[in-house]
NUKOL-139269 format. One record per residue (C-alpha): residue in one letter; x, y, z. Coordinates in Angstrom, 2 decimals. Layout:
BEGIN
> a; X; Y; Z
...
This chain:
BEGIN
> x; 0.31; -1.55; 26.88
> x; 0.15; 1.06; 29.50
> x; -0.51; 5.23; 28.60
> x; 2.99; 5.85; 28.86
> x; 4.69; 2.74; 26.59
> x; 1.88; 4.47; 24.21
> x; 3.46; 7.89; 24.69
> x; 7.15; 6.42; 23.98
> x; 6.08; 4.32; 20.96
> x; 4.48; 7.54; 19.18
> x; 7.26; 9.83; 20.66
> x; 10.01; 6.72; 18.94
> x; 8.02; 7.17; 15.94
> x; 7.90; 10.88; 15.58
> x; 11.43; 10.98; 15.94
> x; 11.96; 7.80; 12.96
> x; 9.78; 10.04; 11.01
> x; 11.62; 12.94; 11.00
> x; 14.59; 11.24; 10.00
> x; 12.88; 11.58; 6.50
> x; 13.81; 7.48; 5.92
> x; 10.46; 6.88; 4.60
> x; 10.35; 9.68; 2.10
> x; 12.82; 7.64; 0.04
> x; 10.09; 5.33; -2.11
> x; 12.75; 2.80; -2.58
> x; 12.68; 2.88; 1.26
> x; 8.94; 2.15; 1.17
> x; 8.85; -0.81; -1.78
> x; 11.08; -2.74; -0.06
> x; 8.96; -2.69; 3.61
> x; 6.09; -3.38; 0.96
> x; 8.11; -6.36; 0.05
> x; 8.89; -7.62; 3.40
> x; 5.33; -7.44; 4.61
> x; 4.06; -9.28; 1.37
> x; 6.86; -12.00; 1.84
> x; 5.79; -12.68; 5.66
> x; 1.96; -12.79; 4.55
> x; 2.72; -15.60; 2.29
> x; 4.84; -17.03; 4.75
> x; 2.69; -17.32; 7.56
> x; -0.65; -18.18; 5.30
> x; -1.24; -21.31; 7.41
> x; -0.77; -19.63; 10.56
> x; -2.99; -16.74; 9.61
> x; -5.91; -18.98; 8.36
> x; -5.75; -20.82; 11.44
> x; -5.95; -18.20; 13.00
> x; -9.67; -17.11; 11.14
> x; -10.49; -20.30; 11.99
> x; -9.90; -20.24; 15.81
> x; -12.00; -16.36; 15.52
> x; -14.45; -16.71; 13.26
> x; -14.90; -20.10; 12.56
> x; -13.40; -20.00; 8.50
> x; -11.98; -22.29; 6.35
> x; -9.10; -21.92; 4.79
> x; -10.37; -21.39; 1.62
> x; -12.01; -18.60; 2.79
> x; -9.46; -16.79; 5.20
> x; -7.31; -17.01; 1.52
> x; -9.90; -15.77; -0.92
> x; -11.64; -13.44; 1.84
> x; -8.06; -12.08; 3.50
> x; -5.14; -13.05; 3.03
> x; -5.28; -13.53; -0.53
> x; -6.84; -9.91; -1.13
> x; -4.62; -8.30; 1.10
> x; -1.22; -10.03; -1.10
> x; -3.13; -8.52; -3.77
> x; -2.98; -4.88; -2.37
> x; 0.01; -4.88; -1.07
> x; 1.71; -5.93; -4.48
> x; -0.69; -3.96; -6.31
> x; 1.22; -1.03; -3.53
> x; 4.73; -2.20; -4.77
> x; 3.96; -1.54; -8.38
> x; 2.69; 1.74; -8.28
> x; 4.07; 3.54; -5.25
> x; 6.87; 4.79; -7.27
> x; 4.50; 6.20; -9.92
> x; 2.01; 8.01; -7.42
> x; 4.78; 9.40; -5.42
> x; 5.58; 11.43; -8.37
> x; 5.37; 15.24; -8.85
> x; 2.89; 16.08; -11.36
> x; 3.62; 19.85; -13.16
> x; 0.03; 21.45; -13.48
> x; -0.62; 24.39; -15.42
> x; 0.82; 28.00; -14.64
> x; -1.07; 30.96; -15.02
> x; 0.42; 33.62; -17.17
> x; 0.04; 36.10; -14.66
> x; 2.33; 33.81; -12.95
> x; 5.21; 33.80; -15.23
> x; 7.84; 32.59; -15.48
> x; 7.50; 29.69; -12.99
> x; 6.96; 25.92; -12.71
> x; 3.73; 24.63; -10.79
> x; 3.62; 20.87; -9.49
> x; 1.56; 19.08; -6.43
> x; 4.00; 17.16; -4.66
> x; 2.64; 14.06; -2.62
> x; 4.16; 13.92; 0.97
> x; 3.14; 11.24; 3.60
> x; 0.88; 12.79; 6.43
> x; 3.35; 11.38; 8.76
> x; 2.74; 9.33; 11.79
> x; -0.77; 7.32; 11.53
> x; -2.96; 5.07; 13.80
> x; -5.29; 2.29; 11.99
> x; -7.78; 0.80; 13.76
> x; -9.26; -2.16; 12.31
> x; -12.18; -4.51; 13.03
> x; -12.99; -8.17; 14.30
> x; -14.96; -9.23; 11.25
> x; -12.56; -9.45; 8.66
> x; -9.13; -8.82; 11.12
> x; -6.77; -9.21; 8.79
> x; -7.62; -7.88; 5.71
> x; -8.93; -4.84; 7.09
> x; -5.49; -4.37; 8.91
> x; -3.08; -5.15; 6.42
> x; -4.72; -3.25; 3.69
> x; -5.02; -0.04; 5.03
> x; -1.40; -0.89; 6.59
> x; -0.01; -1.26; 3.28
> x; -1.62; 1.88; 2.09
> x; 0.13; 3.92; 4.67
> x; 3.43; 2.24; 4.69
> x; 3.20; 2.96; 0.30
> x; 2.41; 6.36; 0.63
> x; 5.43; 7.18; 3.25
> x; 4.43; 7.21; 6.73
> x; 4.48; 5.26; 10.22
> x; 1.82; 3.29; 11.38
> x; 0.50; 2.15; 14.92
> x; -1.80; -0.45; 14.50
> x; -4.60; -1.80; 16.54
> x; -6.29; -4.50; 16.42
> x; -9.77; -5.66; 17.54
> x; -9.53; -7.23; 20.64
> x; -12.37; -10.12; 20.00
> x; -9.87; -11.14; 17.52
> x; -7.25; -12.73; 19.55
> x; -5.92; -15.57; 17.36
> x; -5.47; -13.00; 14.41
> x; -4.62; -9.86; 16.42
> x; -1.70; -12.10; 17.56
> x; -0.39; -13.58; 14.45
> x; -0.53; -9.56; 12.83
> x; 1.48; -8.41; 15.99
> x; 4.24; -11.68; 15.06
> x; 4.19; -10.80; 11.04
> x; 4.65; -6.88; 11.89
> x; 7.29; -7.40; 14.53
> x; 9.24; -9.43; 12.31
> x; 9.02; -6.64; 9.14
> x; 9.60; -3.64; 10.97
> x; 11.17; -2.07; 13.87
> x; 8.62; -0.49; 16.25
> x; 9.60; 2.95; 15.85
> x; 8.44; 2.73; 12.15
> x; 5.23; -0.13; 12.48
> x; 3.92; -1.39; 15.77
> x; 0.87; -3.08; 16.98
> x; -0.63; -2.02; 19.96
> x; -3.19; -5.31; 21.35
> x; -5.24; -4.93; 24.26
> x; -8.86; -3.08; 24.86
> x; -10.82; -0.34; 25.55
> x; -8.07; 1.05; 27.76
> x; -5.76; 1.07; 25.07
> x; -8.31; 2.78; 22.61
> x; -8.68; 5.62; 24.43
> x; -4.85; 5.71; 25.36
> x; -4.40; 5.92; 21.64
> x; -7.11; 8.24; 20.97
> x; -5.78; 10.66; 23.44
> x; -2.95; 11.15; 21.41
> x; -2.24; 13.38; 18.67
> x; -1.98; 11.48; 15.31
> x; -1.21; 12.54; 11.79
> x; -4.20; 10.20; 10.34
> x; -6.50; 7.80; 12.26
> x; -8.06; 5.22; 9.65
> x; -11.06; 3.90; 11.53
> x; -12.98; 0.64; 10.84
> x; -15.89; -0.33; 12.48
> x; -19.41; 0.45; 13.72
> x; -20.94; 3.90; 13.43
> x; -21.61; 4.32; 17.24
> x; -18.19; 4.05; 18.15
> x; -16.70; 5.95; 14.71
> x; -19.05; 9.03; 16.19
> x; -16.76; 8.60; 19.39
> x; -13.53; 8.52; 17.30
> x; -14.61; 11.71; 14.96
> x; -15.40; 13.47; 18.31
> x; -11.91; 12.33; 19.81
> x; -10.21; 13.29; 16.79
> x; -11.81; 16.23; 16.57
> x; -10.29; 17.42; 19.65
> x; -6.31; 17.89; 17.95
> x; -7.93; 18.59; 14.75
> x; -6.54; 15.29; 13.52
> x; -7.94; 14.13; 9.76
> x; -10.21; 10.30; 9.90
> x; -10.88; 7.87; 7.70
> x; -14.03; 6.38; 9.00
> x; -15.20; 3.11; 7.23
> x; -18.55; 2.34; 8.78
> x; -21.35; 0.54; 7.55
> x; -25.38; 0.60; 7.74
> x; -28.18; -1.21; 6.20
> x; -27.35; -2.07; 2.92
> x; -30.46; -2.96; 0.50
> x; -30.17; -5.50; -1.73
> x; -33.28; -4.48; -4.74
> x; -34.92; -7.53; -6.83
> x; -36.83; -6.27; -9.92
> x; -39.29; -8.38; -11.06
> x; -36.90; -8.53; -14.47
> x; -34.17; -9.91; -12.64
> x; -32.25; -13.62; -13.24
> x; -34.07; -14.88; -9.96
> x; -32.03; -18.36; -9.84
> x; -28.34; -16.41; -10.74
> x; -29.79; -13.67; -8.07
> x; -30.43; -16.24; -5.49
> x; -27.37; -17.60; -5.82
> x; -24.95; -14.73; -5.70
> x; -27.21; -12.85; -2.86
> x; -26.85; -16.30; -0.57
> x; -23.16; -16.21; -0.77
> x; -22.85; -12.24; -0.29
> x; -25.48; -12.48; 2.89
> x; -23.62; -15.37; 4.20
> x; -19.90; -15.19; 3.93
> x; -18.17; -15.02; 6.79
> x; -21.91; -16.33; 8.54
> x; -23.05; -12.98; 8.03
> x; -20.52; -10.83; 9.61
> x; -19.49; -8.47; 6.31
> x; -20.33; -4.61; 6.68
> x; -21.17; -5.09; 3.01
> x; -23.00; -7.94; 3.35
> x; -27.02; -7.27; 1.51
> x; -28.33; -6.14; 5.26
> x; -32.09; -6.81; 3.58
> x; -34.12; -8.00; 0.62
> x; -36.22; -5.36; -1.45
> x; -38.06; -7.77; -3.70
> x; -41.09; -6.82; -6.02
> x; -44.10; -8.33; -4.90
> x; -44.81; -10.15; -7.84
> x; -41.91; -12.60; -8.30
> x; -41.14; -12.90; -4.13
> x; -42.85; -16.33; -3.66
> x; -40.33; -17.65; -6.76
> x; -37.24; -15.46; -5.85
> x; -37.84; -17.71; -2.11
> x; -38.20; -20.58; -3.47
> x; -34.73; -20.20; -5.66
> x; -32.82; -18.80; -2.37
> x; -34.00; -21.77; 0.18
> x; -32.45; -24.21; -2.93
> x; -29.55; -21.85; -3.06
> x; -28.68; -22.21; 0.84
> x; -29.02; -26.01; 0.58
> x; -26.97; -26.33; -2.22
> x; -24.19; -24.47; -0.66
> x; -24.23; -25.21; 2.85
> x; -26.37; -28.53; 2.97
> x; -29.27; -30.20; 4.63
> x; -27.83; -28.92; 7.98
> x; -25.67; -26.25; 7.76
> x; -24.65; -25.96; 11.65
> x; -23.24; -28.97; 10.39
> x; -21.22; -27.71; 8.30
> x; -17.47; -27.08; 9.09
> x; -16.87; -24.59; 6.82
> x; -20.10; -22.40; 7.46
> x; -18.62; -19.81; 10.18
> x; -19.27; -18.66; 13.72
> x; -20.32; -15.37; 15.37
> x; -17.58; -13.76; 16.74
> x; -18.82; -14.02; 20.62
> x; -21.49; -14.24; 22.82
> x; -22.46; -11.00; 23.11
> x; -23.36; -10.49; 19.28
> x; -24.45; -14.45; 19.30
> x; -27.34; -13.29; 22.02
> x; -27.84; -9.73; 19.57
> x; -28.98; -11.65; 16.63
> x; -31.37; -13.93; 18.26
> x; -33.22; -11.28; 19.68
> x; -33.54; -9.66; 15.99
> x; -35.07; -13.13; 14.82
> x; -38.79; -13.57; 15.11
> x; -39.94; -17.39; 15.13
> x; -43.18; -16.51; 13.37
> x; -41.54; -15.00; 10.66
> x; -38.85; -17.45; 9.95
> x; -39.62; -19.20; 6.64
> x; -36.20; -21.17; 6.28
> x; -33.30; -21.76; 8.59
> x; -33.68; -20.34; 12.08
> x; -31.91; -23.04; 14.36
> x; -28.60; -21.92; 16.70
> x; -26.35; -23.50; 18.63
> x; -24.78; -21.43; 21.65
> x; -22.40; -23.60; 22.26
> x; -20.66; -22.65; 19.18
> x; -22.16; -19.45; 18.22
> x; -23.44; -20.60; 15.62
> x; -26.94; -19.39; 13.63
> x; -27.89; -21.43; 10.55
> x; -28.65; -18.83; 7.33
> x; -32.10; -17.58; 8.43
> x; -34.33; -16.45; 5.85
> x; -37.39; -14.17; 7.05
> x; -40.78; -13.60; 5.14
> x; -43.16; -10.79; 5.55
> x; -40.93; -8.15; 7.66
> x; -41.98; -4.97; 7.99
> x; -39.94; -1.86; 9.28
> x; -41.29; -2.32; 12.67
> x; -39.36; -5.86; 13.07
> x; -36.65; -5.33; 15.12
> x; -34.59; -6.86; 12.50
> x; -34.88; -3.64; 10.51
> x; -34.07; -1.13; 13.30
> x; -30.12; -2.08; 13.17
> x; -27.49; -3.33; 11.07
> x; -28.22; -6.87; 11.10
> x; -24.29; -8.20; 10.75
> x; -25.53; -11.77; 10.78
> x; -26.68; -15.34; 8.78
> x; -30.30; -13.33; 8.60
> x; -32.31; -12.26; 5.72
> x; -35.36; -10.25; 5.80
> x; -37.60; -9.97; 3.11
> x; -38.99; -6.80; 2.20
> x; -41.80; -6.44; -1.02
> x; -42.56; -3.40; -2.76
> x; -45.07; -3.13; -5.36
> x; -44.02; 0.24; -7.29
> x; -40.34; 0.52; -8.09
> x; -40.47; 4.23; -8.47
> x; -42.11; 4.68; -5.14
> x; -39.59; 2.27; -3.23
> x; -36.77; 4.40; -4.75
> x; -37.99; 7.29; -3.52
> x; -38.36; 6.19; 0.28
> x; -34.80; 4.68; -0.13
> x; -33.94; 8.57; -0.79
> x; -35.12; 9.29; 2.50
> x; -33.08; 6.80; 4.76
> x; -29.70; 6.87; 6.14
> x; -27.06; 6.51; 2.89
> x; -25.61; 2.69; 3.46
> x; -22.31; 1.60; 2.36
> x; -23.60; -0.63; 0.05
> x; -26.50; -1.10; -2.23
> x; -26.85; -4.03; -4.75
> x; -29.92; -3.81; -7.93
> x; -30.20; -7.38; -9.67
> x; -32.51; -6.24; -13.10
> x; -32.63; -6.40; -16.59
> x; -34.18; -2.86; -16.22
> x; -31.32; -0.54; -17.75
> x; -33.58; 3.04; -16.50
> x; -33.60; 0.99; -13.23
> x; -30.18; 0.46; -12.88
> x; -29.72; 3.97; -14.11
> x; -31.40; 5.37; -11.53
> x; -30.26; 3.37; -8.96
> x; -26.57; 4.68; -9.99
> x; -27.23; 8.23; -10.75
> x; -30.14; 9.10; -8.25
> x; -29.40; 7.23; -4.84
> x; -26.37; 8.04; -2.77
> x; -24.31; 5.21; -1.06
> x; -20.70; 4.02; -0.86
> x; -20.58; 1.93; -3.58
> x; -22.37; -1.50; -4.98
> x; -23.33; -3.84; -8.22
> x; -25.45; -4.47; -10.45
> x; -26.61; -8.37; -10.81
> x; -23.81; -9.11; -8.21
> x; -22.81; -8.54; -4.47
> x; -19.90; -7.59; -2.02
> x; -17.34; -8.24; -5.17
> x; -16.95; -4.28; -6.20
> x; -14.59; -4.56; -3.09
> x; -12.00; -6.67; -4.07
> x; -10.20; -4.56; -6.59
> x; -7.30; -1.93; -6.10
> x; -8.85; -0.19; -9.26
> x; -11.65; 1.29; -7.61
> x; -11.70; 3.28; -4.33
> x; -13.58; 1.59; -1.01
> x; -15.75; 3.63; 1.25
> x; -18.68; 5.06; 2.58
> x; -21.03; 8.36; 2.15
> x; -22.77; 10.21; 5.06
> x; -23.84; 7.58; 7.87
> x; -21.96; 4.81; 6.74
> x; -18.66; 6.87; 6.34
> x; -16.19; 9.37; 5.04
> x; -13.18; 8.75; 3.01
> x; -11.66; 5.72; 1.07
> x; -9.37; 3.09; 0.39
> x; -7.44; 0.29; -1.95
> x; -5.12; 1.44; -4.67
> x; -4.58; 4.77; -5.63
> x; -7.30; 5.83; -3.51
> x; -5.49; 4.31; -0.32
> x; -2.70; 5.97; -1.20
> x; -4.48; 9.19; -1.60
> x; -6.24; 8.56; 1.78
> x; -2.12; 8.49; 3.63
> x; -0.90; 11.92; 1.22
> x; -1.28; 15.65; 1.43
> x; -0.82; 16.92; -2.11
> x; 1.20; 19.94; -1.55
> x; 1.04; 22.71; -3.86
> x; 4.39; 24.48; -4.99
> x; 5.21; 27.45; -6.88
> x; 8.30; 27.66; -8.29
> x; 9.07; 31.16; -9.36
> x; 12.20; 32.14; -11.56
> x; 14.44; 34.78; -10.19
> x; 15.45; 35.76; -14.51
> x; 12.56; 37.85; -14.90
> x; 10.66; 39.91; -12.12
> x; 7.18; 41.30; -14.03
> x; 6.14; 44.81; -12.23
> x; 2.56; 45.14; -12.43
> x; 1.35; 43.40; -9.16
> x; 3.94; 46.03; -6.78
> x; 2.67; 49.59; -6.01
> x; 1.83; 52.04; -7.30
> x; -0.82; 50.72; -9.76
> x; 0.52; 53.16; -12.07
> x; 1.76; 51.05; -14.42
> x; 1.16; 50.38; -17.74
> x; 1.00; 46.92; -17.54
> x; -1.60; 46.72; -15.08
> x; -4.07; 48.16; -17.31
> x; -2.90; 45.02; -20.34
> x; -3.11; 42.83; -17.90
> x; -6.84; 43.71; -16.15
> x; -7.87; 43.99; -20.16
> x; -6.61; 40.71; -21.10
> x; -8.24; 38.94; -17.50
> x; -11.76; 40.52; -18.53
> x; -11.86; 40.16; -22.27
């Protein structure tokens, strides 16, 4: 799409906007509905579609995507009514008589940018947000997603006219085309490098961001933890979608004395769910190109591979690697790793490794498995990130109860449920006075008796 289609298509939507259409909520349930009938529609098309991308089964575009984004989007058609309310707040005295409320209004017209590793979910949630909460959306998708991006364009053009939802597919080009313009919202997801391009774009009109980033998220063994139930849960949070989840465990904190047995228990755990050979496997996934395929085998070093380790470039494919004595030298720590490979980290004072984890970057996630309860309370009270678990991974986000999103580095804002819907509102404040009654004191000249009750009864 060229600069000036992009110009038109925003122009079209300003212009549906301020029809005020979408400020009706009945207006909004029902789109909710259509887009949550052509998801379920087009679930085979949209898991082949992860499969031709990313190399996932169907199982796991459904419990990974599709599934979780039906699951926001009717979560959306429940509630939008309720948190499009006015809520009455309480009116000063000074203030009477009048009726205070914060009235929820969509921001208006919105771009969401979502990424290649999980291209549907991460488009159709934060669509269904926006669309809940009252406003238009342009929506663009990652362009290493092709398969996906296309299937997303079909389901959206089918649900809405353009001048309300549209996809914009294409590049870099296109990015900046978009970028250039003046939005109501942009809802970013991606990598920090280029989210510090899109604050500094946005910056530029003064136009709020959503920025869902991510960073190296630690993953913190105690020596008290369930090693076999924390082997197992860590293998299928590191690699899911073959390692390509921003809240994936990016590395292994383990406590020196149980690391030789918490090994042990993961190298079962990646046999028994991906086999003898997992390149073998058809439902292990792939790495989304070539370019990240030839990233990730420069962040593996053969001498410290202690399990897994073999590729195939033909596919893109990288077996789960497991990696033993790493240091934060290896080049494997110096990046988000957003890949099938684990390093292993020891520490041998737990009070001492939380306080250098107080002095890195703040990563979206961060994951304790202990039986410890003043180590998981200080992992929850004293270190800042976007969110975690205790003795689990990557499930705290696949609810609509709990907002999704980053802190510092690895992001500002957040999403799912109310918390989407907050992200797409401006809570405006109103003051409605009474014309009955018109109380003297605050006009000139301070003269008046009441003034004098009144400063008495504010400084009693």
């Amino acid at each position: 799409m060229t600069s000036e289609q992009i110009t038109r298509l925003l122009d079209a939507q300003r212009a549906f906007y301020r029809t005020g259409k979408t400020v009706d909520v009945r207006f909004r349930i029902e789109q909710l509905k259509k887009l949550y009938s052509a998801v379920k529609q087009y679930q085979t098309e949209i898991n082949d579609a992860l499969k031709t991308d990313l190399g996932k089964s169907h199982y796991e575009g459904f419990m990974c995507e599709s599934g979780l984004a039906m699951t926001e989007i009717s979560y959306m058609i429940r509630h939008a009514k309720k948190f499009s309310r006015r809520k009455t707040v309480y009116t000063p005295i000074a203030q009477f008589p009048s009726h205070s409320y914060v009235q929820p209004v969509p921001l208006g017209c919105t771009l969401i940018m979502s990424p290649w590793n999980y291209p549907f979910l991460l488009t159709i949630d934060p669509l269904a947000d926006a669309i809940a909460a009252g406003n238009t959306a342009i929506v663009k998708p990652s362009a290493y997603s092709p398969a996906t991006s296309a299937i997303i364009a079909k389901i959206v053009a089918e649900c809405f006219p353009p001048d309300y939802v549209a996809v914009v597919q294409g590049g870099r080009a296109e990015n900046t085309a978009l970028l250039d313009r003046k939005f109501d919202l942009v809802f970013f997801t991606g990598s920090q490098s280029v989210g510090r391009e899109v604050l500094r774009r946005t910056a530029e009109h003064l136009t709020p961001v959503v920025l869902e980033l991510g960073g190296k998220s630690p993953c913190i063994v105690d020596k008290t933890a369930n090693l076999p139930l924390a082997a197992k849960r860590i293998v299928f949070g590191k690699y899911v979608n073959c390692g390509q989840t921003c809240v994936a465990p990016d590395y292994i904190l383990c406590d020196a004395q149980i690391k030789d047995a918490f090994v042990k228990e993961v190298k079962a755990q990646i046999t028994a769910q991906f086999g003898e050979k997992p390149l073998d496997n058809k439902d292990f996934g792939k790495i989304i190109n070539e370019k990240h395929y030839a990233r990730l085998l420069g962040l593996i070093d053969d001498a410290k591979v202690i399990h897994g380790g073999e590729s195939d470039g033909g596919s893109c494919r990288i077996a789960p690697t497991v990696m033993d004595g790493v240091t934060w030298d290896d080049a494997v720590m110096g990046e988000e790793i957003f890949g099938p490979i684990m390093p292993i980290l020891t520490f041998e004072h737990f009070d001492a490794m939380i306080d250098d984890l107080k002095q890195k970057d703040k990563p979206l996630a961060l994951y304790l498995f202990s039986s410890d309860k003043d180590h998981m309370r200080r992992v929850t009270t004293e270190l800042s990130y976007g969110g975690g678990c205790i003795n689990d991974v990557v499930i705290h986000l696949a609810t609509s109860e709990m907002g999704f999103g980053g802190v510092g580095e690895s992001g500002m804002g957040a999403y799912h449920g109310k918390r989407g819907f907050d992200a797409f509102t401006h809570y405006k404040s109103v003051v409605d006075k009474k014309t009955w009654l018109d109380l003297p004191m605050r006009y000139q000249p301070y003269k008046n008796p009441l003034y004098a009750w009144m400063l008495k009864m504010v400084l009693r």
